[in-house]
Structure formats: C-alpha cells, structure tokens
C-alpha positions in Angstrom: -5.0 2.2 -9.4 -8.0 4.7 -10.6 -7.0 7.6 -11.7 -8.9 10.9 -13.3 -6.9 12.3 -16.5 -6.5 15.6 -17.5 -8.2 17.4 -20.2 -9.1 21.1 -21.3 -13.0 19.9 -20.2 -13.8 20.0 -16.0 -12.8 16.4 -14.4 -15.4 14.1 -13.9 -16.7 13.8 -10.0 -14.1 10.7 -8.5 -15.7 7.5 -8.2 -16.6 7.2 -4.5 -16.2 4.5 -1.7 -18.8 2.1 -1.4 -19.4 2.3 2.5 -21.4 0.2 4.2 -22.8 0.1 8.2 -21.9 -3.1 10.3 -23.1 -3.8 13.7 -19.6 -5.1 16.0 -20.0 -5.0 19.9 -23.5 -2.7 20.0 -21.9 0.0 17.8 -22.7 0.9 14.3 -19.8 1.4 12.3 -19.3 2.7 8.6 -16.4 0.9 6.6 -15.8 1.9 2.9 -14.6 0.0 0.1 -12.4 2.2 -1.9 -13.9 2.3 -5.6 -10.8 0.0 -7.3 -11.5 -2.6 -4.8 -13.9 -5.8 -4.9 -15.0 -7.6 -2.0 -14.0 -11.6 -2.4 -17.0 -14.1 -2.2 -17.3 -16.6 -0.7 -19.2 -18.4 -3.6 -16.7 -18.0 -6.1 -14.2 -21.0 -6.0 -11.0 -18.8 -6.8 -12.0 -16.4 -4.2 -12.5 -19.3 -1.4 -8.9 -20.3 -1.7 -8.2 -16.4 -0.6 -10.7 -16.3 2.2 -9.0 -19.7 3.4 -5.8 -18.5 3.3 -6.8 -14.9 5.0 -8.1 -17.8 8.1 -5.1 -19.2 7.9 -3.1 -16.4 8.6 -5.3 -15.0 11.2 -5.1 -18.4 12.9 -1.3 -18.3 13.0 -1.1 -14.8 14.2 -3.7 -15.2 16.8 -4.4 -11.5 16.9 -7.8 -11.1 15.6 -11.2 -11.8 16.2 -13.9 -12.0 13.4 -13.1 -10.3 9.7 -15.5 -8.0 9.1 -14.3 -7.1 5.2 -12.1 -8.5 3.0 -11.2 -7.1 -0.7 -8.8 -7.3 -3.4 -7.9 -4.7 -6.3 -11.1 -5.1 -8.8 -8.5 -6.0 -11.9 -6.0 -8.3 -10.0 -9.1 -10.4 -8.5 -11.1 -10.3 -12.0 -8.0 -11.8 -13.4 -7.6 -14.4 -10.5 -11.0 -16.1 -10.6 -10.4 -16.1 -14.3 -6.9 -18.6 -14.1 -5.4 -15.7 -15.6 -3.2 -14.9 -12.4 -1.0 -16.8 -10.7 0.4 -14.5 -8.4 -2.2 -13.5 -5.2 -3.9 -10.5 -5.6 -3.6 -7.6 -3.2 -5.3 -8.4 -0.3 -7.1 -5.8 2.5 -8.9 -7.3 5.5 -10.9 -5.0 8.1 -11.2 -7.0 11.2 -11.7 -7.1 15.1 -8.8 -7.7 17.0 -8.9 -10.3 19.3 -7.6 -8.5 22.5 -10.2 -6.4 24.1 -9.7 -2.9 24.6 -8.4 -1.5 28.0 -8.7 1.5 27.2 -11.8 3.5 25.6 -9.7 6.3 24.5 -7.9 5.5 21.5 -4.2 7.7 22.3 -4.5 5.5 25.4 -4.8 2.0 23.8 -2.9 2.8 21.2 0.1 3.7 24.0 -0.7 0.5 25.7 -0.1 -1.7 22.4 3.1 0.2 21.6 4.6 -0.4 25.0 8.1 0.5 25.2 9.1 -1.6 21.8 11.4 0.1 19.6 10.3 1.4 16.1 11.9 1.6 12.3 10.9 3.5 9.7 9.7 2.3 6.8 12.7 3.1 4.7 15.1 1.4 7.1 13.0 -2.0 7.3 12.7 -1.5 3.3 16.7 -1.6 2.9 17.0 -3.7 6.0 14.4 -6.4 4.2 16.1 -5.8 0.6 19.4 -7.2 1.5 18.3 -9.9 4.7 14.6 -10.5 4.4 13.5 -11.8 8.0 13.1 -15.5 8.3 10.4 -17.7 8.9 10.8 -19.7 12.4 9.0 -22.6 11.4 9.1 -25.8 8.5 8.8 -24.7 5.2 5.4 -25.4 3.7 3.4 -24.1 6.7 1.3 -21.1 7.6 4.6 -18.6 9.5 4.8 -14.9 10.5 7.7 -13.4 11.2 8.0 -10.8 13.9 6.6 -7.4 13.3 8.2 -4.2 12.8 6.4 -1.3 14.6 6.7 1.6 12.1 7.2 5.3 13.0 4.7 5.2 16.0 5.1 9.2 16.0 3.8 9.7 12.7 0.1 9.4 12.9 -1.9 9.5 16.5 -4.4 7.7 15.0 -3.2 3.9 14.5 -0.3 1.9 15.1 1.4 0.4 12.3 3.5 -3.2 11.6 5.1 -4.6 9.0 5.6 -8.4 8.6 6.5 -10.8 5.9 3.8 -14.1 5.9 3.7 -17.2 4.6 0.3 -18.4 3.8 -1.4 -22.0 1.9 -3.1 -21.1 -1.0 -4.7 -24.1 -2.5 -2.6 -26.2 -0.9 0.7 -24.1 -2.9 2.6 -21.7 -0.1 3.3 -18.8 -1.3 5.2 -15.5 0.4 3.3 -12.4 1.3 4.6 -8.8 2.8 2.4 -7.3 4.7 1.3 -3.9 7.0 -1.1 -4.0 9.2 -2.8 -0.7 11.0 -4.7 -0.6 14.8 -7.1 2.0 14.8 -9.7 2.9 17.2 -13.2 3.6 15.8 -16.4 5.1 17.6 -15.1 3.1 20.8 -14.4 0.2 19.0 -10.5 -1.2 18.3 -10.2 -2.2 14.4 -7.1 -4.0 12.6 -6.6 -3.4 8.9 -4.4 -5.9 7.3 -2.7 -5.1 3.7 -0.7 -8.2 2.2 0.6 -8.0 -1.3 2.7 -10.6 -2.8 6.5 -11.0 -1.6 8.9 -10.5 -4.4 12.4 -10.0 -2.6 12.5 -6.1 -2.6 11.6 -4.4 0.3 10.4 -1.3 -1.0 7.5 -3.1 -0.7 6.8 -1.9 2.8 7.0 2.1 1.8 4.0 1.4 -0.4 1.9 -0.6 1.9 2.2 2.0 5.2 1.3 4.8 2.8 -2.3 2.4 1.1 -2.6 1.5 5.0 -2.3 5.5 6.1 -5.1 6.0 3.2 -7.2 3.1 4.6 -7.1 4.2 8.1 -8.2 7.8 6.8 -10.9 6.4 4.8 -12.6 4.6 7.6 -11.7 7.5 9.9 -13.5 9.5 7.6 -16.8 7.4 6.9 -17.2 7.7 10.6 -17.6 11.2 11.3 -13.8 12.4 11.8 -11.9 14.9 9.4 -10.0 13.2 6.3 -6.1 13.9 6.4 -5.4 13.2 3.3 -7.0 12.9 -0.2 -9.1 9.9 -1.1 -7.2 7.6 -3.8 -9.5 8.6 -6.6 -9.4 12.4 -5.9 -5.5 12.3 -5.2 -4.1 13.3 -8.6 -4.5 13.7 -11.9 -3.1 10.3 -14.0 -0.3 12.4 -15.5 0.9 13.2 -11.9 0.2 9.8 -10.6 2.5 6.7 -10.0 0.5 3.7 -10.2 1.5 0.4 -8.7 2.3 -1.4 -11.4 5.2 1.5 -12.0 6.6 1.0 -9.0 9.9 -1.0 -10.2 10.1 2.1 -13.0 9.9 4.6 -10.3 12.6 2.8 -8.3 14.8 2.6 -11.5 14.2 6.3 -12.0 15.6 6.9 -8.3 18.3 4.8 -8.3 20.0 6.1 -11.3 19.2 9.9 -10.5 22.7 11.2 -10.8 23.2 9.9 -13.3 20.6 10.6 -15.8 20.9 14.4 -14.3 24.3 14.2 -15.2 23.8 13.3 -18.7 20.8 15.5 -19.2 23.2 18.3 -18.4 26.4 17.2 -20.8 23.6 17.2 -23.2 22.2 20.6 -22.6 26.4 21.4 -22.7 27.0 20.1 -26.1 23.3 21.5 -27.5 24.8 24.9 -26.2 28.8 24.1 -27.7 27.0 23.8 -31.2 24.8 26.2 -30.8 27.7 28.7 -30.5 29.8 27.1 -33.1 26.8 26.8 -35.7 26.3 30.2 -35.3 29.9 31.4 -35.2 30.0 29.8 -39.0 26.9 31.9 -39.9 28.1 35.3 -39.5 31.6 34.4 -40.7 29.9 33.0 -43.9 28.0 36.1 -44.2 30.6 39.0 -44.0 32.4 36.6 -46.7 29.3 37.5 -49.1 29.1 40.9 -47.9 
C-alpha cells in the first residue's frame, strides 16, 4: 500500500503514523493511523453509509462498546466518496469491547477469552473457506455474522485473533465482508481491532488480514510505550521486494503453478545449454576445415 523504492540516492525517511491521545475509562491512550489510511467522516455522505454499516455490524455482534477509530485505505475511500467504487473499501475499526475486563493483566484476560475453544490456522480456515465458505444463519438481506474462528492462539501473547465472514447493509445494498478481528490489552485497558475487507469467494483472504491485524496490534502496542515486533508498513520493504494488495491474485497464481514454471525454467536452461554445445561443436569443426 506505501512503499519506499529503491535508488542509488539514501531512501527518504517512511511516512509516519499519525497517532493521536484519546481518553477511554480514565486512561490516556495513543492509537496511530498508519500513513495509507484516512479516517471516514462523518460529514461526508459516502462515508456515512460506512460508519452506518460499521453500527450495524457492531450491533449484530454485540461485542463492542463505543468505536474509538475507524479508517479506510486513503485511495480506496478517495475513490468511494467520489462514485468511482463500488466495492467497500478496506475497513479498520479500533474500539472498546463491550465485556469488561476481569482481569487487569493482559496474558490473563486474554486466557479467559480463549477458554478451552479450539483454534485453526489461518491457512487451514483459508482452504477450509475457499472450497465451503461458512454460512450465514439468518434471512438473506440482513445484518449476519457467522461464527468466528480463533486463529493460532500460540502465535502472538499479545492479542487474540478471529476470523469471521459478515454480512453488512450498505445504503440499503448487502454486501459480503471477511473479516479479522484482534483483542489486545492496552495500558490496563481491553481494545478490539476489527479489519473487514470485501468478500470475494477466496479464502486467502484471511492469511492477509491476521498478518495487517498482527501489524495493527504492533502499531498501537508500540505508540503506547511497548517494543515494536515487527516493521511498521512504510518501513517494511523496499517496493521491489514488496507484494502489495492489489497483487495478491498474481502472487497466488505465482504459487499455484510453482512446479511448473520451475520445471519449464529448467528445460529452458537445458535446451540453452544443448545449443550451446552444439553451436559450438559447429565452430571448431568449421574452423579446422579452413585450417
């Protein structure tokens, strides 16, 4: 999504997160907004459909309390309040969950939402979703969530993660969502970070989200005074070693067909070699003709 290129001159400084302080329960929190990302508003009318559709979803899942950020990818959203978009944007929400802690250490309260549920990983629900997507228990038309997935618990012992496919009412149309959503712990106080992006049948989908949802929960880790794990998304790579989003069905071409392009990449290198030898056989018999 932003990306620093490479060049003989020293790379520009990466854009950096706009972070700002909110106020939730008596404790000051920092929350960034990474730098490809734009916060809707409220008084745009394009954006109002996405804020109403965000409550929507909330409503239905019943698992949070008050949204404390909500932001789209800066190019997606500029098309979308221009009509140039149909399909939603990427969506990020930062919000309070609506349970209250019961634990003020965050390994504890993360233990206590886990429970003894079983867990996937993200590639299994990804070729579990590609070939039977889960189904939506109520009437079509209306605001559903599925069941969530609790992914790979063990990973990271700073969040819990979910995936769950949605389907939300935007302007009236429904339309299918995927989404991953994080529990984190901040300062004391319990966050959820929500990720949808629009639901297009493959469920690769859900790879991509956990790894933007691990960089989230890192970001807002970070702006609060704990060590960053991994790289922030402008500082990751340089473009010419990044896969951007909109790659993503390239990259999964690419992988599909490995074999197969490594196989013919090598009975090329084989027959550059065979004439190689030939060609040159020809040469020195040609010459000690002459000679």
């Amino acid at each position: 999504m932003l990306v620093a290129s490479l060049s003989l001159a020293p790379l520009a400084a990466p854009a950096q997160d706009n972070t700002r302080s909110f106020t939730v329960n008596g404790k000051t929190l920092r929350l960034p907004l990474p730098p490809d990302a734009c916060e809707l508003d409220a008084n745009v009318p394009r954006d109002r459909m996405l804020l109403t559709a965000l409550d929507g979803l909330a409503e239905s899942g019943k698992n949070l309390k008050g949204s404390l950020r909500r932001f789209a990818n800066c190019g997606e959203l500029t098309e979308w309040r221009a009509a140039r978009r149909h399909q939603v944007p990427d969506l990020v929400e930062i919000a309070e969950p609506a349970q209250s802690a019961s634990a003020s250490e965050r390994a504890a309260w993360l233990i206590g939402l886990r429970g003894d549920r079983g867990s996937e990983t993200a590639e299994h629900v990804a070729a579990t979703w590609s070939s039977a997507a889960p189904e939506f228990p109520g009437a079509a038309g209306s605001v559903q969530r599925t069941a969530v997935v609790l992914l790979e618990p063990d990973r990271d012992d700073r969040a819990l993660y979910e995936a769950l496919r949605a389907r939300a009412l935007v302007n009236g149309r429904p339309v299918e969502l995927a989404g991953v959503t994080a529990w984190t712990m901040v300062a004391g106080q319990p966050l959820g970070l929500q990720f949808w992006t629009a639901w297009d049948g493959n469920g690769a989908v859900v790879g991509w989200l956990s790894e933007e949802q691990h960089d989230l929960v890192d970001r807002v880790l970070g702006a609060n005074g704990e060590e960053r794990r991994r790289f922030a998304r402008a500082a990751r790579a340089p473009r010419s070693q990044r896969i951007e989003r909109e790659e993503r069905p390239r990259r999964d071409l690419m992988s599909r067909y490995a074999s197969e392009i490594a196989t013919s990449l090598i009975g090329a290198g084989v027959l550059l070699i065979a004439a190689g030898v030939v060609g040159s056989r020809i040469l020195r018999r040609r010459a000690s003709i002459r000679g």
